[in-house]
N, C-alpha and C positions, 0 to 999 in steps of 0.2 A: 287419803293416800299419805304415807309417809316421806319423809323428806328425801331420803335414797331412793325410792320410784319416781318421783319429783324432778328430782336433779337427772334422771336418766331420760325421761322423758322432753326435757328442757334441754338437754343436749343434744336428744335425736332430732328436735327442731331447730336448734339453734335460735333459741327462744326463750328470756326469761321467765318460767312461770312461777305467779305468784302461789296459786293453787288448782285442783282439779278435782273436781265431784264428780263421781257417775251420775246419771242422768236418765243411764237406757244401755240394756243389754237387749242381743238377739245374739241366733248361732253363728254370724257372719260377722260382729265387730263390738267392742265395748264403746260408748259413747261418754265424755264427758266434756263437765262443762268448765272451760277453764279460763284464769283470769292473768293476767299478764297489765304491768305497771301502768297500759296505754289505753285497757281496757278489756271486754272479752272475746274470749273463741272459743270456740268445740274443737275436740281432738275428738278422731278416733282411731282406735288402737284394734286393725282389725285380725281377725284370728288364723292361725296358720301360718305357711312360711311363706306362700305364690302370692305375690305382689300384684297382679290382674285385675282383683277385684278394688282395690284402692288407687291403682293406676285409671282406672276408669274411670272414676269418684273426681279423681283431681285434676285429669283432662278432662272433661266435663266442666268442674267449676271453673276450670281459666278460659274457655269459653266464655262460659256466662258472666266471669266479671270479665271481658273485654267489651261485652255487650253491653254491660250496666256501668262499667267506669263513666261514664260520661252524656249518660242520659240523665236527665234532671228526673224521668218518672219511677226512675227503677233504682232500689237499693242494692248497692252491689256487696259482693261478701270479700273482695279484695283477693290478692289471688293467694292461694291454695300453696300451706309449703309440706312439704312429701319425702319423708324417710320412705324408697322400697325396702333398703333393708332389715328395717326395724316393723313395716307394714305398719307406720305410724301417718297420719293425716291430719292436718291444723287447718280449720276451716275460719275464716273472718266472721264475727256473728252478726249477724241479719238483724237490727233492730227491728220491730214494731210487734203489732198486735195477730194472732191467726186470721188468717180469712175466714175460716168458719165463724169464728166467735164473734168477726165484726157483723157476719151476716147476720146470724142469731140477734143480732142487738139491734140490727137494722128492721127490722121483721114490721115494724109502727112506727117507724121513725121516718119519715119522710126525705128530710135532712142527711140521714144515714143511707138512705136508699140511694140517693142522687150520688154520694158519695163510692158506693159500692158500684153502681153501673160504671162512673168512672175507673176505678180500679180495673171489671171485667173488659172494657178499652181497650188499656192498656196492657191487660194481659191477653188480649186476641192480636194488638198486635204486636206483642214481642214474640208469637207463636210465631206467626208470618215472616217477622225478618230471620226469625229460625228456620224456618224453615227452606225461604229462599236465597239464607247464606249457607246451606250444607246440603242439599237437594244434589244426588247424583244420579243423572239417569244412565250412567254406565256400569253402576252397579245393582246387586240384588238385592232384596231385604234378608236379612238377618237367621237365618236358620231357626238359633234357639226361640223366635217369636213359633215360628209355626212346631217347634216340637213343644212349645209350653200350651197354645191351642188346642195341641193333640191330648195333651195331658190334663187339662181342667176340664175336655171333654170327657176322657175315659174317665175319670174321679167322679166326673157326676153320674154318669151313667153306671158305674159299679157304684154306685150311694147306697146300702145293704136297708135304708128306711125310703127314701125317694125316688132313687135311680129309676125302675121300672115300670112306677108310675108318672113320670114327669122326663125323662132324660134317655127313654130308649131311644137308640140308633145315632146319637151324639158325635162319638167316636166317626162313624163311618161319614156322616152328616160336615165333619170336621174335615175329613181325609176331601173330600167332594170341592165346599169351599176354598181349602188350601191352594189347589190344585187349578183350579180358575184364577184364582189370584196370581200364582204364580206364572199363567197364560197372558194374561194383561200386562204383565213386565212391569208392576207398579212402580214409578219413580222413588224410592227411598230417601230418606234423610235425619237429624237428628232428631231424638225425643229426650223431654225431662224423663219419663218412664215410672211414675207416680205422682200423677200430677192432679192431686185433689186437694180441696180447701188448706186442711191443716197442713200442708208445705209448701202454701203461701202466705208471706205476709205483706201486713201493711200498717204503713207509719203517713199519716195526713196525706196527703197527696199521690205518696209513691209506694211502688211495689214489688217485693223481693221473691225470689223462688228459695230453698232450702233442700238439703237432703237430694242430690242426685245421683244415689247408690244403686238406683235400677236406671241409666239414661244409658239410650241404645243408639247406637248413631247409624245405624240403618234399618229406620222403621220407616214411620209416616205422622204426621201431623193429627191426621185422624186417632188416631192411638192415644194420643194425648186427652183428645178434644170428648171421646167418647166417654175414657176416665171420666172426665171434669162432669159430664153429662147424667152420668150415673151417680157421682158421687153427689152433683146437685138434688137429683133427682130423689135421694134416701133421703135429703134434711126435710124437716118436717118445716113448711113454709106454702104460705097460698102460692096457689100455680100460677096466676098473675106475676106476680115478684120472681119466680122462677122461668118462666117466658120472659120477662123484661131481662134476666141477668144475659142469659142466654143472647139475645137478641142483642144487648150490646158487647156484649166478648165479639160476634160475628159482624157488628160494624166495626171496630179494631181491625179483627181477621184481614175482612175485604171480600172481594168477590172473587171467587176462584172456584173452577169447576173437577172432581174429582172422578176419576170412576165409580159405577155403583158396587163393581166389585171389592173396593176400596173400601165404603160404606158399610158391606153388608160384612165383609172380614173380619174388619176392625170393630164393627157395635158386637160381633160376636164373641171374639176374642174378649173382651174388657165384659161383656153381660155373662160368660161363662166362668169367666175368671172369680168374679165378683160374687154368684151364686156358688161355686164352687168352695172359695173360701166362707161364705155364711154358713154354707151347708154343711159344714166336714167340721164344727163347731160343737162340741158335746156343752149348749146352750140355749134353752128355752128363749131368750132376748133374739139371738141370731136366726136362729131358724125363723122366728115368727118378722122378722125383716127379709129375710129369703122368699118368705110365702108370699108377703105384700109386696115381693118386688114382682115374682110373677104373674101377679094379679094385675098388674101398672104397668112401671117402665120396665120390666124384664121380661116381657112377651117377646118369643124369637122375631129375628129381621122380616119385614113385610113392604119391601117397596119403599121403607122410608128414609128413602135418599131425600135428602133437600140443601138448596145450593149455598154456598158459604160464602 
């Protein structure tokens, strides 16, 4: 970046920056990674002129570090400074390591293991005090969740190589669920809204979230938890170590009892999702993890509720 986009940049923050890299483009924001004389931060500079999507982005992260300012277990990212008019975002950087990759390291390591169930703890229950500091039950859940339902089920089920064999009646199958759910009045409240290994980290003891470009604040807790579940469920790890991680995220959690409708909505929603983007991949890698998720943990909802 040149020293004129620099200096412009550094003004819509109000922020000296030393420099700035790209890092990561998608259709919805440039990402870079930038350094200022105190240390680093992510900007992102995201596209278009409607400030919505970056307003979302940064009431979300001042949540989270109001949460994490002051817990000894959790790395907070400091709070969030926000040009709308420039649709400019300055995020505080998260030190530590991904979660996935400490998992991976963990995998024989004993040591690392004990270390990891801690981490899953602590992030069952920062889910929990999220959940029972924004819990409304006088309001609804979120529309765009059940039109995106609607939509990774009709994608699968017009799949022009799968769809009719693996995904007939999805769509209608989707409309049925929705519609129950909606009957149960589920109690709603905030989510990270991509909340798997790689956007979390971790530095020795404590534990940071990242990236909360998709957080919905009136979902459900499950939505989260079902991600995390799937997204465990693909890393290639004995099922042992996979049951343990599990098993201590939901002593963090606690005990708390949810609807099955709840259960059955939400593992659908995040198991359609999930196959839906593998599948619509023109990649021999992807599809053949799409296949073996069907085969395993991506067999449709059957009863299996179990208590949290």
């Amino acid at each position: 970046m040149d020293r004129l986009e620099l200096s412009e940049y550094s003004s819509a923050l109000g922020l000296e920056l030393v420099s700035l890299e790209i890092i990561q483009e998608n259709k919805y924001c440039v990402i870079y990674l930038g350094n200022t004389n105190s240390g680093k931060c992510i900007v992102k500079k995201y596209r278009g002129e409607d400030p919505a999507l970056v307003r979302i982005e940064a009431e979300a992260l001042a949540f989270y570090h109001e949460l994490a300012k002051d817990d000894e277990l959790l790395i907070d990212s400091r709070s969030p400074i926000l040009n709308e008019e420039k649709n400019i975002l300055c995020i505080g950087f998260v030190e530590g390591e991904r979660f996935s990759d400490f998992i991976c390291s963990a995998r024989r390591d004993p040591a690392l293991q004990a270390k990891a169930f801690h981490h899953m703890r602590t992030l069952g229950k920062l889910l929990r005090t999220i959940y029972e500091q924004t819990k409304q039950p006088k309001k609804e859940t979120d529309p765009l969740i059940f039109e995106y339902f609607d939509y990774s089920s009709r994608r699968l089920e017009e799949n022009k190589w799968f769809g009719s064999a693996f995904f007939k009646g999805y769509q209608k199958s989707a409309e049925k669920i929705s519609d129950k759910f909606r009957q149960e009045k589920i109690t709603p409240s905030f989510v990270h809204g991509d909340l798997v290994f790689k956007n979390i980290h971790v530095n020795e003891k404590r534990l940071g979230l990242i990236d909360f470009a998709n957080a919905i604040y009136l979902s459900h807790p499950l939505n989260d938890i079902y991600n995390l579940k799937i997204a465990l469920a693909n890393m290639v790890l004995k099922k042992r170590f996979k049951s343990e991680l599990m098993s201590n995220f939901f002593q963090g959690f606690g005990s708390v009892e949810f609807p099955e409708i709840a259960h059955e909505f939400y593992f659908e929603y995040q198991r359609r999702r999930w196959l839906m983007l593998k599948l619509s991949w023109f990649h021999v890698k992807e599809w053949l993890q799409g296949f073996r998720a069907l085969a395993t943990f991506a067999k449709p909802y059957r009863n299996k509720v179990q208590p949290l």
